[in-house]
PDB file with SEQRES, HELIX, SHEET and CRYST1 records, atoms N, CA, C and O in Angstrom:
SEQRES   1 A   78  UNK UNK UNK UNK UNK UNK UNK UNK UNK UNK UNK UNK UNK          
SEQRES   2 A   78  UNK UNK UNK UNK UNK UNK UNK UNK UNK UNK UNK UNK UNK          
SEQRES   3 A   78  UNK UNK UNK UNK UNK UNK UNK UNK UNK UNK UNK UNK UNK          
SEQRES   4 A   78  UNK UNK UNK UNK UNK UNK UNK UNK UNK UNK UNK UNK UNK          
SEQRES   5 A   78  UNK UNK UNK UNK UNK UNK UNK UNK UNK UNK UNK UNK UNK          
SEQRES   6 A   78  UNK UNK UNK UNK UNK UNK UNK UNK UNK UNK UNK UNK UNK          
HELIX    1 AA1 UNK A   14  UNK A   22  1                                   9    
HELIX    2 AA2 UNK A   59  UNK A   66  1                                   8    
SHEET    1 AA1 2 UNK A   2  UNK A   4  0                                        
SHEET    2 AA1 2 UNK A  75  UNK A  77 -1                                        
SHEET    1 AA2 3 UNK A  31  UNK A  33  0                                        
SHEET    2 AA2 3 UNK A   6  UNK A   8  1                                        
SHEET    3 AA2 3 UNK A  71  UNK A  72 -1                                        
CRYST1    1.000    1.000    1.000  90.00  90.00  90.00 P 1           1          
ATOM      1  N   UNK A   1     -25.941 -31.277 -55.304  1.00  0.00           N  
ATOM      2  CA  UNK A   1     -26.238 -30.586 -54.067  1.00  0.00           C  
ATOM      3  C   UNK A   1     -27.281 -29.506 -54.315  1.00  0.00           C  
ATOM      4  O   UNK A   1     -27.259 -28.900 -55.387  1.00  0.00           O  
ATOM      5  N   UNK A   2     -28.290 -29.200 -53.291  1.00  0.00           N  
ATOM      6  CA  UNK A   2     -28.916 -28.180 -53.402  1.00  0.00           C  
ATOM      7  C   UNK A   2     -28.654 -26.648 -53.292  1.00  0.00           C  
ATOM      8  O   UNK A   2     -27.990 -26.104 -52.409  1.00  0.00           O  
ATOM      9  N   UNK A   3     -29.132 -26.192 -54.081  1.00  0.00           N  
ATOM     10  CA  UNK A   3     -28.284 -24.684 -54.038  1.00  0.00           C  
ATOM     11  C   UNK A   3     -30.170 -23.697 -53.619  1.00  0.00           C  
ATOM     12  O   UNK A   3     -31.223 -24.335 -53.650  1.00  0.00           O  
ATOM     13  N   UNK A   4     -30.127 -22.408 -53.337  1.00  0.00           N  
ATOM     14  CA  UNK A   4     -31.161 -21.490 -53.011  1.00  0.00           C  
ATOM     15  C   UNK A   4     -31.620 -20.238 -53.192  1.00  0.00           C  
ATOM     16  O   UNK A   4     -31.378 -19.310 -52.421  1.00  0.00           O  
ATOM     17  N   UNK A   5     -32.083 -20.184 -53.889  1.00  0.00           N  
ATOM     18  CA  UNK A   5     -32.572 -18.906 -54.831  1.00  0.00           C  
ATOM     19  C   UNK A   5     -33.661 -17.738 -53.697  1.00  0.00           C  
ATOM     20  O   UNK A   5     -34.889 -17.731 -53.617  1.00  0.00           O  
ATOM     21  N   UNK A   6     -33.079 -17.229 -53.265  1.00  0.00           N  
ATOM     22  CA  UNK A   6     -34.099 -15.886 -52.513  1.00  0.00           C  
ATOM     23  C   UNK A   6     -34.602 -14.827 -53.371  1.00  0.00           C  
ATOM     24  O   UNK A   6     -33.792 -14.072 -53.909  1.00  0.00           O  
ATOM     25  N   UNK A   7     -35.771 -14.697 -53.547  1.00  0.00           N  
ATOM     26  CA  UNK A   7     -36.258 -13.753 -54.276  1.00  0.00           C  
ATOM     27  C   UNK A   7     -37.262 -12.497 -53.310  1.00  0.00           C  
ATOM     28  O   UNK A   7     -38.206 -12.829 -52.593  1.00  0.00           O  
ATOM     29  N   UNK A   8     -36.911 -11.414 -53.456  1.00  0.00           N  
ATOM     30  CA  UNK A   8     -37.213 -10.294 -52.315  1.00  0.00           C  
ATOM     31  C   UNK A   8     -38.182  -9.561 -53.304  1.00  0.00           C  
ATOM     32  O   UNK A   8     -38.014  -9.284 -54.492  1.00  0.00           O  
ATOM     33  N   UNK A   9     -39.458  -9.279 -52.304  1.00  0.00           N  
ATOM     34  CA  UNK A   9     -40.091  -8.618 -52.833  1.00  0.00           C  
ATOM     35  C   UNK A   9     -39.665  -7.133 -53.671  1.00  0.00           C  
ATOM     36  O   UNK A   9     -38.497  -6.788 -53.492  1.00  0.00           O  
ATOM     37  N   UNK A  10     -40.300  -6.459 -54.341  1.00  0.00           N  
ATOM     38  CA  UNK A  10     -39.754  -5.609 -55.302  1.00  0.00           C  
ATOM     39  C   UNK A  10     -39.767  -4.145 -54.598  1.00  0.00           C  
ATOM     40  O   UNK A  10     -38.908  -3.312 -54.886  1.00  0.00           O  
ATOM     41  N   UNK A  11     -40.818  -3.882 -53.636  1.00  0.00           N  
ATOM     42  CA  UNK A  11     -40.323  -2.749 -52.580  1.00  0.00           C  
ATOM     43  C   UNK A  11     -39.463  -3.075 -51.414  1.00  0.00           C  
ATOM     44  O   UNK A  11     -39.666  -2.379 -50.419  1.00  0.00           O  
ATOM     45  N   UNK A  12     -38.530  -4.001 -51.325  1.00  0.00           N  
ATOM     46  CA  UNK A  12     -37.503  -3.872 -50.450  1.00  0.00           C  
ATOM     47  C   UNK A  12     -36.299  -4.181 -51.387  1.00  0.00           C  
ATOM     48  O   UNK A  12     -36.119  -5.346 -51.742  1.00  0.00           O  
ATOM     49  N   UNK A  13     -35.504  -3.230 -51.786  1.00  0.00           N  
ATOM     50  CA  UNK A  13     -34.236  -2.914 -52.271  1.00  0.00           C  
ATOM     51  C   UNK A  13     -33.383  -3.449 -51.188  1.00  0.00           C  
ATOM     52  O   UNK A  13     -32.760  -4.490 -51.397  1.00  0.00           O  
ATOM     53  N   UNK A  14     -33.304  -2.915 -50.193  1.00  0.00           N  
ATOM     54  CA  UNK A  14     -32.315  -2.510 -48.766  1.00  0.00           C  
ATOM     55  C   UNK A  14     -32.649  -3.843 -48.454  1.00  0.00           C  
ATOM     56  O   UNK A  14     -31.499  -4.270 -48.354  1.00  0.00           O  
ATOM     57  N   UNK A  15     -33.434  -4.912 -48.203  1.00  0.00           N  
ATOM     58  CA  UNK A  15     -33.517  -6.095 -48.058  1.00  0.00           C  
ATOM     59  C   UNK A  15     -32.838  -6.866 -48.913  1.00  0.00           C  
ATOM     60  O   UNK A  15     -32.366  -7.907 -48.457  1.00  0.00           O  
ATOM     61  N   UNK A  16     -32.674  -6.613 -50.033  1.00  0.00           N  
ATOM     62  CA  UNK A  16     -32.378  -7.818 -50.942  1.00  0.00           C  
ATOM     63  C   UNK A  16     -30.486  -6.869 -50.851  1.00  0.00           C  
ATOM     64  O   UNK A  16     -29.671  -7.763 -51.079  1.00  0.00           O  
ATOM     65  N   UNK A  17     -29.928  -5.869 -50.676  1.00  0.00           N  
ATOM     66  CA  UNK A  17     -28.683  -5.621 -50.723  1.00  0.00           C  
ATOM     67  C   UNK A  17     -28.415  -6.590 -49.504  1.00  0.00           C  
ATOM     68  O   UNK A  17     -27.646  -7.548 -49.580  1.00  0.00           O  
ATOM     69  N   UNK A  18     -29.205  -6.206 -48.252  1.00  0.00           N  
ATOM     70  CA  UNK A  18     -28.502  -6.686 -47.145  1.00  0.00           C  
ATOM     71  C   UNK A  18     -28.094  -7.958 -46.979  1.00  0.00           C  
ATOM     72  O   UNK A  18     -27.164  -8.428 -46.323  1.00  0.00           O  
ATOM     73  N   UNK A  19     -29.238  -8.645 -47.929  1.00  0.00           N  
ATOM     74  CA  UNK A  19     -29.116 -10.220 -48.038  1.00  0.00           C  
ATOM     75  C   UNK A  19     -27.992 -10.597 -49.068  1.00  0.00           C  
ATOM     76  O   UNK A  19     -27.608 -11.765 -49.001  1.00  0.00           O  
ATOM     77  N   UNK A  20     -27.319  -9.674 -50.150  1.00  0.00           N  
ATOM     78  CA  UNK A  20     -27.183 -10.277 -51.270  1.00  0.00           C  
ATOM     79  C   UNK A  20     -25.467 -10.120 -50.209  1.00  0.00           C  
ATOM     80  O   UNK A  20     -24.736 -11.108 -50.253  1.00  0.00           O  
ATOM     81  N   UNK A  21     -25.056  -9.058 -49.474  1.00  0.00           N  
ATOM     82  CA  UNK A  21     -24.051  -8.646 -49.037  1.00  0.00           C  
ATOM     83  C   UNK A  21     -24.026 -10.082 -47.868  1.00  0.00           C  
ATOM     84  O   UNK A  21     -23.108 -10.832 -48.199  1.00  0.00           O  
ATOM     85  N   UNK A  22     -24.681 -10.533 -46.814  1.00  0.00           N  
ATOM     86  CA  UNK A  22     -24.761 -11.766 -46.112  1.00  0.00           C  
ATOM     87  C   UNK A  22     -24.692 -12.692 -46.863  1.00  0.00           C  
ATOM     88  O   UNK A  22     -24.219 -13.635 -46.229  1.00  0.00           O  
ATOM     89  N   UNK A  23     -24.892 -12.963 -47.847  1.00  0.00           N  
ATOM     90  CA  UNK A  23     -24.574 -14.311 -48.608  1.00  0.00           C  
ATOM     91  C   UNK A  23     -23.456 -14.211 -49.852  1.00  0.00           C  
ATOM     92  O   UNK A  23     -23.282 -15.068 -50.718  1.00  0.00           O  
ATOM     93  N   UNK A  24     -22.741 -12.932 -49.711  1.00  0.00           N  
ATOM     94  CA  UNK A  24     -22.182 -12.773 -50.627  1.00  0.00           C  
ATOM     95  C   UNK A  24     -21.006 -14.252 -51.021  1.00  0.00           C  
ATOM     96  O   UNK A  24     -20.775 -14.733 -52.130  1.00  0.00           O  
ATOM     97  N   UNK A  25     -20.711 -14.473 -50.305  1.00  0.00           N  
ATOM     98  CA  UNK A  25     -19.373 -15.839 -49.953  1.00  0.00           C  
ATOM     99  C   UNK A  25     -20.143 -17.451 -50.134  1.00  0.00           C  
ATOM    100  O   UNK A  25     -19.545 -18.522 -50.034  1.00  0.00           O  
ATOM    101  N   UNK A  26     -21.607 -17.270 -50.420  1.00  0.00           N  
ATOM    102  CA  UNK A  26     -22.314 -18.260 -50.515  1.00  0.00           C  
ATOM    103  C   UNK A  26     -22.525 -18.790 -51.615  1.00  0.00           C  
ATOM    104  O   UNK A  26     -23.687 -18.778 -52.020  1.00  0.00           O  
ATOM    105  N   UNK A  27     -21.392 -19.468 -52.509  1.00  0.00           N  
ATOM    106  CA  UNK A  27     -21.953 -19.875 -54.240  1.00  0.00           C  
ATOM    107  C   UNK A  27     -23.386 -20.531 -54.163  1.00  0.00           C  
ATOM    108  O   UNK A  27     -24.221 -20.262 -55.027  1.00  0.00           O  
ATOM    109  N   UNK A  28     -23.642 -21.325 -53.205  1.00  0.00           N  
ATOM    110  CA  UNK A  28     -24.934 -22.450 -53.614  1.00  0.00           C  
ATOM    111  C   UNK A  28     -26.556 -21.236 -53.575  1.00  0.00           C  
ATOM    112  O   UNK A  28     -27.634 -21.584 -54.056  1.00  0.00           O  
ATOM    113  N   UNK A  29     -26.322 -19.907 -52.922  1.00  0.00           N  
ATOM    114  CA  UNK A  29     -27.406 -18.887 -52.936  1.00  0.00           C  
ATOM    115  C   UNK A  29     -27.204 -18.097 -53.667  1.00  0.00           C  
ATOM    116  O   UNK A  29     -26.101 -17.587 -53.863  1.00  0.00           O  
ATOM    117  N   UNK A  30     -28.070 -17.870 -54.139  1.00  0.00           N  
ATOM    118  CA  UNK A  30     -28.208 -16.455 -55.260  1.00  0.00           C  
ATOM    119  C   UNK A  30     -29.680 -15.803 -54.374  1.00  0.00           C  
ATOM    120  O   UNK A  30     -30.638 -16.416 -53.902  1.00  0.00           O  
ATOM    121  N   UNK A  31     -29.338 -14.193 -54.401  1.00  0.00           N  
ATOM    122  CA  UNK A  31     -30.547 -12.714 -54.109  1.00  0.00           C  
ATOM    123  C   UNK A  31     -31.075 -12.559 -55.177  1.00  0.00           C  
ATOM    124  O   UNK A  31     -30.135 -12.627 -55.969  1.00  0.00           O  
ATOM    125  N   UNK A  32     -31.796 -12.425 -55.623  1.00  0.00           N  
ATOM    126  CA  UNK A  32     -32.728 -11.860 -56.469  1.00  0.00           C  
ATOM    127  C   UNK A  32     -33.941 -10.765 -56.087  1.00  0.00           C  
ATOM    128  O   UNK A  32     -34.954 -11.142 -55.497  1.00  0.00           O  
ATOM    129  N   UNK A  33     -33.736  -9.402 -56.476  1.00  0.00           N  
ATOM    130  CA  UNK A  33     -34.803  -8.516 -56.555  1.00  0.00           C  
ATOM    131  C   UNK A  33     -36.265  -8.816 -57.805  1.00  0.00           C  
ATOM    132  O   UNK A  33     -36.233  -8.666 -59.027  1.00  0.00           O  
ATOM    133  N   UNK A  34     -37.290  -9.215 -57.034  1.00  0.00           N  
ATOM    134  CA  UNK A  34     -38.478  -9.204 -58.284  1.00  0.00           C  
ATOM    135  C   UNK A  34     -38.595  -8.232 -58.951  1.00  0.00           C  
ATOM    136  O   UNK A  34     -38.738  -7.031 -58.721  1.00  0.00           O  
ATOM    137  N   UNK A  35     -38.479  -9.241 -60.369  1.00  0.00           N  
ATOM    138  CA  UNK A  35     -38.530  -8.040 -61.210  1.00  0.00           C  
ATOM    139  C   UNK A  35     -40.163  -8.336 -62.326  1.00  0.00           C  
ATOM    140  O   UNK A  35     -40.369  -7.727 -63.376  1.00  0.00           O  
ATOM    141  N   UNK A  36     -40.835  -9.092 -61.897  1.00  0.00           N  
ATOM    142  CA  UNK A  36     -41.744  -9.669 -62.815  1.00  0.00           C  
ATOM    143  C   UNK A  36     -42.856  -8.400 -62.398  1.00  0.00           C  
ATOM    144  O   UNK A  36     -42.995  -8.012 -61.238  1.00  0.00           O  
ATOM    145  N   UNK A  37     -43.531  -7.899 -63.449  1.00  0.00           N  
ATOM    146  CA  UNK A  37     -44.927  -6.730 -63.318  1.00  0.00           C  
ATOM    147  C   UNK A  37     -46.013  -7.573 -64.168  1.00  0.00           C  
ATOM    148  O   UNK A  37     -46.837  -6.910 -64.798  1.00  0.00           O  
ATOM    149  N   UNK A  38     -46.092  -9.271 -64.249  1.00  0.00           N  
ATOM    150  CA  UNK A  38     -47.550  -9.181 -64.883  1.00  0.00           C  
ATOM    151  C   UNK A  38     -47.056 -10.150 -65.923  1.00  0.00           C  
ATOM    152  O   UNK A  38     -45.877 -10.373 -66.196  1.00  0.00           O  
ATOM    153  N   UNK A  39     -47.758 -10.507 -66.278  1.00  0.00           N  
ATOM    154  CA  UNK A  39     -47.446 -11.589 -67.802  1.00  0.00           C  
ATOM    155  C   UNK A  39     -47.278 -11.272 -68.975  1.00  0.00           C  
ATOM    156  O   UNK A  39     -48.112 -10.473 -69.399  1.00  0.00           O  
ATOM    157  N   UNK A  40     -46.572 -11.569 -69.616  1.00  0.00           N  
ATOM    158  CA  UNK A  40     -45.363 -11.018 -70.663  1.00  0.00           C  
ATOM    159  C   UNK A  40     -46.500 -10.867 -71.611  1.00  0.00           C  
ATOM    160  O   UNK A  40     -46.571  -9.786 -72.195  1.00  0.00           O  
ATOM    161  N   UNK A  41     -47.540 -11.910 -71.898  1.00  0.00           N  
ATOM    162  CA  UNK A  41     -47.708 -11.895 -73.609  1.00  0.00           C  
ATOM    163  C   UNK A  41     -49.153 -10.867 -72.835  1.00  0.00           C  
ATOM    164  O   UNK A  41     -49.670 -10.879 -71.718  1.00  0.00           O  
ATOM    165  N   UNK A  42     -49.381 -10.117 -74.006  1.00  0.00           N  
ATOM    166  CA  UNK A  42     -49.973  -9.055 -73.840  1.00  0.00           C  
ATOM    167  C   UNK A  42     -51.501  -9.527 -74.709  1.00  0.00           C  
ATOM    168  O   UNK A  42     -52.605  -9.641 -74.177  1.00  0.00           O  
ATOM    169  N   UNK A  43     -51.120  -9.782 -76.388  1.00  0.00           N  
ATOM    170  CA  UNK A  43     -52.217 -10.200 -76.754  1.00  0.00           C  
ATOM    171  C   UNK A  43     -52.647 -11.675 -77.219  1.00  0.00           C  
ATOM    172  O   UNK A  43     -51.884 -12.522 -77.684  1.00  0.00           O  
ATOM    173  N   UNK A  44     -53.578 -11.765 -77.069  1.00  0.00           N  
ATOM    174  CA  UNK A  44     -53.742 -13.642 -77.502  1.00  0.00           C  
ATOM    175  C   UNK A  44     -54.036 -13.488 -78.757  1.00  0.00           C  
ATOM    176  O   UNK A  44     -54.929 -12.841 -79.303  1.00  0.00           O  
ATOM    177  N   UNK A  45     -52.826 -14.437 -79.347  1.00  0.00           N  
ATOM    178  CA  UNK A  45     -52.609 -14.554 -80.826  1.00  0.00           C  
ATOM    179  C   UNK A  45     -52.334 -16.281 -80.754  1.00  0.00           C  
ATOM    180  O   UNK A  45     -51.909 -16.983 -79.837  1.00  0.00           O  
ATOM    181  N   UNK A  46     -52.790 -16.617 -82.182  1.00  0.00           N  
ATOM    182  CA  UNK A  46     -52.311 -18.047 -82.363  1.00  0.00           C  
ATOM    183  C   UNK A  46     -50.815 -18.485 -82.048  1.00  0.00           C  
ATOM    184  O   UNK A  46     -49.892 -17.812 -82.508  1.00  0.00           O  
ATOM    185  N   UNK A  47     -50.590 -19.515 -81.332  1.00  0.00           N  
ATOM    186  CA  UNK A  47     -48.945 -19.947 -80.946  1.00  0.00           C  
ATOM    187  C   UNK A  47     -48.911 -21.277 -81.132  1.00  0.00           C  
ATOM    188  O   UNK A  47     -49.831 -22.064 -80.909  1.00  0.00           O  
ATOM    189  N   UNK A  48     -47.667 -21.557 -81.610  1.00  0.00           N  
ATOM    190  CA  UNK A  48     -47.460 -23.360 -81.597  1.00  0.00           C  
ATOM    191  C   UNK A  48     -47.852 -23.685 -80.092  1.00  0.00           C  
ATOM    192  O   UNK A  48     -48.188 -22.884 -79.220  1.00  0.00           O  
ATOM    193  N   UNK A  49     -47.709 -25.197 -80.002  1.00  0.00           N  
ATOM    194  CA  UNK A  49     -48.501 -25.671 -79.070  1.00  0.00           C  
ATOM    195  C   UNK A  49     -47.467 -25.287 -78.162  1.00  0.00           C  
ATOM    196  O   UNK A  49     -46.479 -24.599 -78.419  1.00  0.00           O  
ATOM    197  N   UNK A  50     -47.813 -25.833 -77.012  1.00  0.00           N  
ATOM    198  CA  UNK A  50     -46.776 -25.617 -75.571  1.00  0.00           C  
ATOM    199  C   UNK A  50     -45.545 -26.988 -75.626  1.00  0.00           C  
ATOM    200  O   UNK A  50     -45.892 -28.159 -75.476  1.00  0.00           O  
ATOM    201  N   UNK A  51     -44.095 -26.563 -75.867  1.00  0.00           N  
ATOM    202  CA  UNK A  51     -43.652 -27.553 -76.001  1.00  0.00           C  
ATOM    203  C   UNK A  51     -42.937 -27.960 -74.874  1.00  0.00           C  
ATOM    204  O   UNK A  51     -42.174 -28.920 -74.978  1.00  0.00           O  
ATOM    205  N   UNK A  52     -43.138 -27.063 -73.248  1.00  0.00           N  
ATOM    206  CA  UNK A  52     -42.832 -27.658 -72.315  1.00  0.00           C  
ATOM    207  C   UNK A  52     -43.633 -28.817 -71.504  1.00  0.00           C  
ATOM    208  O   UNK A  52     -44.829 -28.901 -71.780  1.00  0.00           O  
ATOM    209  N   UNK A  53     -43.127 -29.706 -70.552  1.00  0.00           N  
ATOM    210  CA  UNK A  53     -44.011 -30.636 -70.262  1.00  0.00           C  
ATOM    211  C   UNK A  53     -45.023 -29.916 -68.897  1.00  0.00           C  
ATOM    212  O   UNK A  53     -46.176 -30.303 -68.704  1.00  0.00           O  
ATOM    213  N   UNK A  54     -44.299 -28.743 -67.969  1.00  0.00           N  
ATOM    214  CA  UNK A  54     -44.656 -28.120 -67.175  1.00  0.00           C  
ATOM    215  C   UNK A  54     -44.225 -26.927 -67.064  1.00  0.00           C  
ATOM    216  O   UNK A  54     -43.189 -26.614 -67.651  1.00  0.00           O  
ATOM    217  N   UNK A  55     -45.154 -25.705 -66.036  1.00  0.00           N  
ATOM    218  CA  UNK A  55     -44.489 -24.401 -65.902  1.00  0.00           C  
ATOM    219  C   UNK A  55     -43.115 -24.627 -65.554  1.00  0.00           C  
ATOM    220  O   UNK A  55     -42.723 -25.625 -64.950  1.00  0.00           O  
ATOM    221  N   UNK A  56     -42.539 -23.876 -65.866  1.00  0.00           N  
ATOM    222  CA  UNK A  56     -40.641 -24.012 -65.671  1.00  0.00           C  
ATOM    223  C   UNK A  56     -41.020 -23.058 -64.020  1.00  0.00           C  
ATOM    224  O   UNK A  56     -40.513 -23.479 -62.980  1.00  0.00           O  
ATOM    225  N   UNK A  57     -41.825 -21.950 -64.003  1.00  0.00           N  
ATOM    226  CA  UNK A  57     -41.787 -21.181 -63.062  1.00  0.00           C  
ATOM    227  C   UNK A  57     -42.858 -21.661 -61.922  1.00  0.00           C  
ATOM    228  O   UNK A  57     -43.917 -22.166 -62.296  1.00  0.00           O  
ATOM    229  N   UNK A  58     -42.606 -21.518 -60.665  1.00  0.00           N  
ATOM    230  CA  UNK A  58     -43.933 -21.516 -59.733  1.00  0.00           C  
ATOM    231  C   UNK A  58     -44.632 -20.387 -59.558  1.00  0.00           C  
ATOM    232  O   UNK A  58     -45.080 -19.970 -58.490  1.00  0.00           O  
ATOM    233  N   UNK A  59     -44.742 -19.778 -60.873  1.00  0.00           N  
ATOM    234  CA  UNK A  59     -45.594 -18.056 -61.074  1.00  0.00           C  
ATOM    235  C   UNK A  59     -46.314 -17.909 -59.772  1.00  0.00           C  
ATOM    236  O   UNK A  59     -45.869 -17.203 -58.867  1.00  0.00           O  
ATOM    237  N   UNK A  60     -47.326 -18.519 -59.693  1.00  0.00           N  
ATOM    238  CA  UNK A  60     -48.460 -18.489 -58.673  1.00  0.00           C  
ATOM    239  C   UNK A  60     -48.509 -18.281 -57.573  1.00  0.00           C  
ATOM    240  O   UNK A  60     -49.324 -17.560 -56.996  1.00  0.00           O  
ATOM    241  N   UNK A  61     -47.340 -19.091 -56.967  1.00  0.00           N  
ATOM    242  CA  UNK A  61     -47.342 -19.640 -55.897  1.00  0.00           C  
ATOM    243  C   UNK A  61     -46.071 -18.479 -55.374  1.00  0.00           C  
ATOM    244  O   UNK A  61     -46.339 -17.852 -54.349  1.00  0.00           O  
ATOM    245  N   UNK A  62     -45.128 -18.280 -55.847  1.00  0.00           N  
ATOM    246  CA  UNK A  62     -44.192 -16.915 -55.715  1.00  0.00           C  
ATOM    247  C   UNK A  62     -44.878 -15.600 -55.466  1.00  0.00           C  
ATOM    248  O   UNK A  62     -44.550 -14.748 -54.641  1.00  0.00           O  
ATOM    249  N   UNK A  63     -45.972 -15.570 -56.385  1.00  0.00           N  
ATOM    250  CA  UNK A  63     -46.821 -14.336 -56.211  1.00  0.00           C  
ATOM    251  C   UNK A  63     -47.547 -13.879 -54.748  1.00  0.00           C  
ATOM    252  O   UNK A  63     -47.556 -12.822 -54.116  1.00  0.00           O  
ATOM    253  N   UNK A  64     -48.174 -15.272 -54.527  1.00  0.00           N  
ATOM    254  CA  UNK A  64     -48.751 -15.258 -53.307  1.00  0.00           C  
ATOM    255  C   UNK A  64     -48.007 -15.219 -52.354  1.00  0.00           C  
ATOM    256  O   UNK A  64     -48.295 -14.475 -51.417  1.00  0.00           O  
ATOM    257  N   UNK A  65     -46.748 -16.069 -52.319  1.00  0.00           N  
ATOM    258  CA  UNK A  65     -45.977 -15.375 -50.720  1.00  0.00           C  
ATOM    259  C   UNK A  65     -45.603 -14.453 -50.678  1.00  0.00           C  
ATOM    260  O   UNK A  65     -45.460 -13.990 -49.546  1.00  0.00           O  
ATOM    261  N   UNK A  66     -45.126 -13.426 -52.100  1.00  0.00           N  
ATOM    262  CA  UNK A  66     -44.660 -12.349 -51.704  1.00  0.00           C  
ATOM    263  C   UNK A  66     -45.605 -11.528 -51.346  1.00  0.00           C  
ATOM    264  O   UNK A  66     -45.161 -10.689 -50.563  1.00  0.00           O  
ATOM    265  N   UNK A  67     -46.905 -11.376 -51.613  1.00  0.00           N  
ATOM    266  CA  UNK A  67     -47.649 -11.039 -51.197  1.00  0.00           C  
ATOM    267  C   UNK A  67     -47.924 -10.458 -49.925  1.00  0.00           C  
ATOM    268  O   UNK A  67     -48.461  -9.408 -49.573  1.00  0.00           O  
ATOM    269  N   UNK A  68     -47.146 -11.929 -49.023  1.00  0.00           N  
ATOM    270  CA  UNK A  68     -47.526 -11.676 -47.466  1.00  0.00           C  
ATOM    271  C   UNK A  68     -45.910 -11.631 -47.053  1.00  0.00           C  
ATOM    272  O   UNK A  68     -45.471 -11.503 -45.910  1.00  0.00           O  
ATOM    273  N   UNK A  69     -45.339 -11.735 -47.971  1.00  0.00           N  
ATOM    274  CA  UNK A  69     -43.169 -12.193 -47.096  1.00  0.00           C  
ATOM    275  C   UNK A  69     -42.694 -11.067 -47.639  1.00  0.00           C  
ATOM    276  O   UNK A  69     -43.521 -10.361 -48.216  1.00  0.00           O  
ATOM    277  N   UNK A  70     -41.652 -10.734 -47.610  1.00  0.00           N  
ATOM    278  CA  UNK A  70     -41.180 -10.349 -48.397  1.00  0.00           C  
ATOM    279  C   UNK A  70     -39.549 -10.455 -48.739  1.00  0.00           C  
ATOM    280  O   UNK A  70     -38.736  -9.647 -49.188  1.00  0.00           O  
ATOM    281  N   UNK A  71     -39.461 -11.985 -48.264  1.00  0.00           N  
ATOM    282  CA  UNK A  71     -38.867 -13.012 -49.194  1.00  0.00           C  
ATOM    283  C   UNK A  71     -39.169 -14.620 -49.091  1.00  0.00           C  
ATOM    284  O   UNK A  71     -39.576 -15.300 -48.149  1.00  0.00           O  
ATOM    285  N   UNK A  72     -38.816 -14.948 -50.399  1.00  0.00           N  
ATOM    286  CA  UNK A  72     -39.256 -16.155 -50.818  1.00  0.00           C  
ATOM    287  C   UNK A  72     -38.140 -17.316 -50.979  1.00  0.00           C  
ATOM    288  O   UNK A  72     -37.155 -17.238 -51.714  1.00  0.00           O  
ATOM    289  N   UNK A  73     -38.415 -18.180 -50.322  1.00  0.00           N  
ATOM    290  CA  UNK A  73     -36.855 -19.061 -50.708  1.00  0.00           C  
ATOM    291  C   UNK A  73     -37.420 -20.143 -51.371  1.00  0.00           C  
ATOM    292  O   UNK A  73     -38.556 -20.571 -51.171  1.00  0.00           O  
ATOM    293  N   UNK A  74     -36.379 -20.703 -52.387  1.00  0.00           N  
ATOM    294  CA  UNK A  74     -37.145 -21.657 -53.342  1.00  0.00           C  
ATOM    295  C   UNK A  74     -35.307 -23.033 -53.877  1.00  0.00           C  
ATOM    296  O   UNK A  74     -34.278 -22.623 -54.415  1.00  0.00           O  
ATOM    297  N   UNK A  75     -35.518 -24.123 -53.562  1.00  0.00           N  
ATOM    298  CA  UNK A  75     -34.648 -24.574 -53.318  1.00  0.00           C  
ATOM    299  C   UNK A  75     -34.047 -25.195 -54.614  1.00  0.00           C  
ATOM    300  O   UNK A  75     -34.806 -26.022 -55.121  1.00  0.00           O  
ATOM    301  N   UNK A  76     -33.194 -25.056 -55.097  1.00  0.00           N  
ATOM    302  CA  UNK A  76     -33.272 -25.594 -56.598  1.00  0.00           C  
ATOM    303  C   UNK A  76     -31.974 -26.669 -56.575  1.00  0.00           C  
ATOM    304  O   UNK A  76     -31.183 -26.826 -55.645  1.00  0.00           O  
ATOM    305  N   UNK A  77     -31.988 -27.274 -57.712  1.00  0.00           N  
ATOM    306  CA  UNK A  77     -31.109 -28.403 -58.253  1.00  0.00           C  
ATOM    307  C   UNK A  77     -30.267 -27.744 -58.801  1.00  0.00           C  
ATOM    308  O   UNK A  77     -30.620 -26.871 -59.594  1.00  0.00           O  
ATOM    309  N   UNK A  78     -28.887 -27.982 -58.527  1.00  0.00           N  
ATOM    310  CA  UNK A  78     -27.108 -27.940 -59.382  1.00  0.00           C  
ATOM    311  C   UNK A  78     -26.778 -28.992 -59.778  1.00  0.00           C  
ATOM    312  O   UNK A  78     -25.690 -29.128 -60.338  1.00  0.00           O  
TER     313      UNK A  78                                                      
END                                                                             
């Protein structure tokens, strides 16, 4: 079954309580406050190759709606 991950932009706190408190009784949703500031690796250094087949994350594409939403729903697999 599909379950749903809301992720609230990082200046609305009071959004993501209000939501996390409305879905509290909801196992298949999880609230999430953004917590991402930027891309982790800082300097480019040699790394083994990439041993995933794809981004695990939709970095990009999360970025940009929050941009304009300020929340994001993203539907995931259980």
């Amino acid at each position: 079954m599909p379950g749903y991950l809301l992720i609230v932009r990082r200046d609305q706190p009071s959004l993501c309580d209000y939501l996390r408190r409305n879905f509290a009784g909801d196992n298949k949703t999880q609230v999430l406050l953004d917590r991402r500031r930027g891309e982790r690796r800082q300097k480019v250094q040699p790394h083994e190759p990439e041993r995933r087949r794809g981004e695990r994350r939709q970095r990009r594409e999360i970025e940009q709606d929050l941009w304009y939403r300020s929340v994001v729903i993203i539907r995931t697999e259980e």
